[in-house]
C-alpha positions as CSV (number, residue, x, y, z in Angstrom):
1,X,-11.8,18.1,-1.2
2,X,-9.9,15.0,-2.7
3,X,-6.2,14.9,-1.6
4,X,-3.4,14.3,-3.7
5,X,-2.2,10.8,-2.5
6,X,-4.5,7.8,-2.0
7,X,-3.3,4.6,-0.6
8,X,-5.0,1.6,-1.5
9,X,-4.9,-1.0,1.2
10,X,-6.2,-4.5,0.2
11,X,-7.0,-7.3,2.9
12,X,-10.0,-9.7,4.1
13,X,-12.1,-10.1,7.4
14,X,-10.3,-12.3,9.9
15,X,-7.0,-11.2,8.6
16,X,-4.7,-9.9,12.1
17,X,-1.9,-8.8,9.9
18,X,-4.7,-7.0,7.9
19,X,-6.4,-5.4,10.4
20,X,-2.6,-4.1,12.2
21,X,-1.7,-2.5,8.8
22,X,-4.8,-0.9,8.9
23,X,-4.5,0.4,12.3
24,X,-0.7,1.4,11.6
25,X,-2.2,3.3,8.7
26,X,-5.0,5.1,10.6
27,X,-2.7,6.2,13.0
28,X,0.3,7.8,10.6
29,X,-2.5,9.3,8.3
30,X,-3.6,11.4,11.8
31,X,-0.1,12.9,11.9
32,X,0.1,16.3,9.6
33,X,3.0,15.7,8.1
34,X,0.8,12.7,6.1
35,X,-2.1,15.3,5.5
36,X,-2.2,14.9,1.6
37,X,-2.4,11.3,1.9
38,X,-6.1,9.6,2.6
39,X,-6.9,5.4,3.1
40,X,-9.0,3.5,0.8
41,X,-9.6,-0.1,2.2
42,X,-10.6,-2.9,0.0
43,X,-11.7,-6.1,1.3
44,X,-10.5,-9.0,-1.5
45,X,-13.5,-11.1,-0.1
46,X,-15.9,-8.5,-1.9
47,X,-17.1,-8.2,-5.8
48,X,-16.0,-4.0,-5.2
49,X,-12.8,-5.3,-3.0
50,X,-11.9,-7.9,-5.7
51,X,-12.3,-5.7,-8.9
52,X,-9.8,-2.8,-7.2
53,X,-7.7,-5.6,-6.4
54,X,-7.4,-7.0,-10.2
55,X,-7.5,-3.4,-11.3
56,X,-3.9,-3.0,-9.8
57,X,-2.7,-5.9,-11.7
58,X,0.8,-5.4,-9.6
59,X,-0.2,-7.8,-6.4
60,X,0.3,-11.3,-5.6
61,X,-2.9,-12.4,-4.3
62,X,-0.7,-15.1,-1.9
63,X,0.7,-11.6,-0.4
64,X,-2.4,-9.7,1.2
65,X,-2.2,-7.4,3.1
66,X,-0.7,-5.1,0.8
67,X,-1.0,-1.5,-0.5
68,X,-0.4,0.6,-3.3
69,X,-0.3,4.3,-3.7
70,X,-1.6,6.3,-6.6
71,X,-1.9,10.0,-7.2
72,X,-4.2,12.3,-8.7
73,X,-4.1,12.8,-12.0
74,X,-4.9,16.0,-13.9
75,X,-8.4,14.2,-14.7
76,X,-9.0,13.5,-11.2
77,X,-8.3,10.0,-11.2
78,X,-6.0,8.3,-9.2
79,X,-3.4,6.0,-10.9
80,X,-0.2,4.3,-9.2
81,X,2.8,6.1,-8.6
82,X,5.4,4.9,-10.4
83,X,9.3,3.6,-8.4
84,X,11.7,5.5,-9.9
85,X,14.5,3.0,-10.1
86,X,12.9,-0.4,-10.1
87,X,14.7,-2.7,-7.7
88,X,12.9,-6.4,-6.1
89,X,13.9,-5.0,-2.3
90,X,15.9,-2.5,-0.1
91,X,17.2,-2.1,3.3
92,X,13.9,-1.0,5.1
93,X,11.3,-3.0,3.0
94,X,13.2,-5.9,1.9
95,X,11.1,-8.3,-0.4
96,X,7.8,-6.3,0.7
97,X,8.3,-3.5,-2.0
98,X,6.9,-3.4,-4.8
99,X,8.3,-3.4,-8.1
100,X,6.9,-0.9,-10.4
101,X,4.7,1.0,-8.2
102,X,5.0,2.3,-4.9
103,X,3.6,-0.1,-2.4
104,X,3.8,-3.0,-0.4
105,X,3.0,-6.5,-0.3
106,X,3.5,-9.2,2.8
107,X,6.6,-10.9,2.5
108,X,5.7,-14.3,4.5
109,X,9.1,-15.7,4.2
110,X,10.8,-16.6,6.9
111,X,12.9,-13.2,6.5
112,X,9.9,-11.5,6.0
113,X,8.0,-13.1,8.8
114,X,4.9,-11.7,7.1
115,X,5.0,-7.6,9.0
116,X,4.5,-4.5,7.1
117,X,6.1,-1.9,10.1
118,X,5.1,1.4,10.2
119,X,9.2,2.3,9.3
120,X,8.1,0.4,5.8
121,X,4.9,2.5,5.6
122,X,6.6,5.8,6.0
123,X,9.4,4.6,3.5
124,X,6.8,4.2,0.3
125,X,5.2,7.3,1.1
126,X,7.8,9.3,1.1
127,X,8.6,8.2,-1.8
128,X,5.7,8.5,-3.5
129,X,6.2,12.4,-2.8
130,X,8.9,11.6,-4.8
């Protein structure tokens, strides 16, 4: 049975910040209190990875990895979840966030220092619970 929340991860082979957001991912999505969520990786070096990628029309391509989380719709599609009050960062995601859907994007700025932590992770799904 499909569950509720599916996170869209997008990255590339060869990628270590890529490969630890997945890993950080895997690891969460084992706890039960992230039971409705499931992982969909997409590789942007791929025609499939590539179209899901331009489909979300929400990610800077200079800022992979990155995810995005979507819901399940009443059709049983998925579609992002929406922010609720738009804002370009916050205290735990800083310039990562997203802005109109709920999800993250590598912020390689010296600020940023390019890392997606787990704290981040579990801030945009809870949100997404809303």
């Amino acid at each position: 049975m499909a569950k509720p929340f599916k996170i869209q991860v997008f990255g590339k082979q060869g990628c270590a910040k890529c490969k630890t957001l997945n890993q950080r991912l895997d690891k969460l999505l084992t706890e039960d209190e992230w039971k409705e969520f499931e992982k969909e990786y997409y590789d942007v070096e791929t025609v499939e990875g590539l179209v899901a990628f331009s489909s979300a029309e929400c990610i800077n391509p200079q800022r992979i990895p990155a995810l995005l989380v979507t819901r399940k719709d009443e059709d049983g599609r998925y579609a992002p979840v929406l922010v609720r009050e738009p804002k370009m960062h916050d205290k735990v995601c800083g310039k990562s966030r997203l802005y109109h859907y709920v999800g993250l994007q590598t912020d390689y700025s010296d600020a940023g220092k390019g890392i997606i932590s787990p704290k981040m992770i579990t801030a945009v799904l809870t949100e997404a619970r809303g």
